[in-house]
N, C-alpha and C positions, 0 to 999 in steps of 0.2 A: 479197542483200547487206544490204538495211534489216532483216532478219531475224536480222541474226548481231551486228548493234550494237543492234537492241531487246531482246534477250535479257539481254545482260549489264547494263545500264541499269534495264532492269525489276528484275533480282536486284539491282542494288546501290539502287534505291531500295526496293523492299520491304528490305531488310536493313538500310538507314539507318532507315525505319519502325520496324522492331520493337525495332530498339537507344533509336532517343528513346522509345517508348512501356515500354518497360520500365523504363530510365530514370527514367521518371517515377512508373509505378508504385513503384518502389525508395524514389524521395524521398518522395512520400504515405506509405510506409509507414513510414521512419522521421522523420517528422514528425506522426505518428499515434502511436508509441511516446512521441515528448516529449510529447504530449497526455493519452496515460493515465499518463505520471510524475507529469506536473504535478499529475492528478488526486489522484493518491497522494500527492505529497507535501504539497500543502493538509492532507487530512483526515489525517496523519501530527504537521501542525503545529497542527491544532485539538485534536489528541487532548493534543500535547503543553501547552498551552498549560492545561487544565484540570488539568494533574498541583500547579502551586500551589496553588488553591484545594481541591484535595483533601489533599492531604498540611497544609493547614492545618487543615480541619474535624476528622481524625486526630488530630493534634496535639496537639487544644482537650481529647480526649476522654482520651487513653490517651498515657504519658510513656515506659510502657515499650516501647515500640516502636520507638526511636528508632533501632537500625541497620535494619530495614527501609525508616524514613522519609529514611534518610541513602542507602540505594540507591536509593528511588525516583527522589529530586533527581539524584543522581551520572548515572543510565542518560538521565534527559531530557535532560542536560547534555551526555553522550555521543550521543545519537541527534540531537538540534539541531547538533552540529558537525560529523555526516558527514556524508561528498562523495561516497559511493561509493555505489551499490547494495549492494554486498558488507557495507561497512563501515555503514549505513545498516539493511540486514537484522537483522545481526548485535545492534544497539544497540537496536532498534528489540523482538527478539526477548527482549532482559534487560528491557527496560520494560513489557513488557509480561506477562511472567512476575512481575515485583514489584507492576505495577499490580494481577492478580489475588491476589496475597495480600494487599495493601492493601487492597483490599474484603470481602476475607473474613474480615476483622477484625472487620467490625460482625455477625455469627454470637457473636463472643466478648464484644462490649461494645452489650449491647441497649436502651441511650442513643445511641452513633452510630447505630445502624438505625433509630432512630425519627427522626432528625435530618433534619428538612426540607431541608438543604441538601444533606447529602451525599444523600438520596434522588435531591434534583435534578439534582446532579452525575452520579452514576450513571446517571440516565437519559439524560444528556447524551452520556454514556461509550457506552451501548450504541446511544444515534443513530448517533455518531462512528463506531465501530466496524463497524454496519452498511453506512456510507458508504464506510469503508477498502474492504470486503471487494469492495461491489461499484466499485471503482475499482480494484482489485487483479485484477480478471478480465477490466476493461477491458486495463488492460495488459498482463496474460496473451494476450488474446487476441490484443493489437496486434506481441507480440513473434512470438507463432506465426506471424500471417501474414508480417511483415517475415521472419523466420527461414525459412520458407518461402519468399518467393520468391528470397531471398540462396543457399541450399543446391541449389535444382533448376535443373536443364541445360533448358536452356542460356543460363536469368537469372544462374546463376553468373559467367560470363563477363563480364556487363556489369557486376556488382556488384563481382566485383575488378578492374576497370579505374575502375569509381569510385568504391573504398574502402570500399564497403559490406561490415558484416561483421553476425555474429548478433548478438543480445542474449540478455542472461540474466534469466529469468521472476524474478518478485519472489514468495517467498512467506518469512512468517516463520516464524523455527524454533520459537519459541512462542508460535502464531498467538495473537491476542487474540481470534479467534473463538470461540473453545472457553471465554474465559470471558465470554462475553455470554449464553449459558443458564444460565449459576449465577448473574449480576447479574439476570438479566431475573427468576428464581426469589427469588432473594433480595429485590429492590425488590417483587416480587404484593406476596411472603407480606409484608411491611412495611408497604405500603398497606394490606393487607386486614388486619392485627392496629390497624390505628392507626383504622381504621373502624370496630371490630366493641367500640372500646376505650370 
């Protein structure tokens, strides 16, 4: 008789068990995704934050430029006011496509490229950059687990009873990483012409 009421008792406390502890894994993991947002969007706000002082050194040097310099502002102006991931991607993906032709200016005006400041800047750019990329894998990685444990049986269950649902990985469509080897090439050969001068 004590055997046919420990049985049921034992299953509903190990299945009260494994609901809190998943539970909780669920919450960890999406309070691990706001942690590698966050990450991103610091170094998304440092990146943008140097787009004035470069588009001013620009400026100083070359007049005809000036719808390039007119998108650079426009795209920062747009990337600073999105809310969304999607819409954040997207903004984020034009600034960064204009950030690299802005640089690849000083190639055509080799006064800017010798320019201490904008060197400086640049280098600042390809820190930043490097910083995005590895805060962009943090959250990559943080959405795959969360998205993993939200998708598999039988964590699904307790995820849609507590609202938990996927995220969407963050990559841009025109990553800035593709041009921090043409900035890092561009700032040597700069350094080493202005040594060798």
């Amino acid at each position: 008789m004590r055997l046919i009421v420990l049985i049921p008792l034992a299953l509903i406390i190990v299945s009260t068990g494994w609901a809190v502890i998943t539970f909780n894994r669920l919450v960890r993991g999406r309070n691990q995704l706001k942690e590698g947002w966050s990450g991103i969007d610091v170094q998304l706000k440092r990146r943008r934050d140097l787009v004035p002082n470069l588009v001013a050194v620009v400026k100083a040097y070359q007049k005809h430029e000036q719808e390039l310099l007119e998108n650079v502002t426009r795209h920062r102006s747009e990337a600073a006011a999105a809310s969304t991931i999607d819409s954040t991607r997207s903004a984020e993906g034009q600034l960064s496509a204009d950030l690299g032709r802005l640089l690849m200016l000083a190639e055509s005006y080799p006064d800017l490229k010798a320019d201490s400041q904008f060197r400086e800047l640049g280098s600042n750019l390809v820190k930043i950059e490097d910083d995005l990329q590895y805060a962009r894998r943090y959250y990559n990685g943080s959405v795959r687990d969360l998205n993993n444990l939200v998708e598999s049986f039988p964590n699904n269950l307790i995820a849609a009873i507590g609202g938990f649902k996927t995220a969407d990985y963050f990559e841009l469509e025109n990553a800035a990483a593709g041009l921090t080897p043409d900035l890092g090439k561009l700032l040597s050969s700069t350094t080493s012409e202005s040594e060798t001068a």
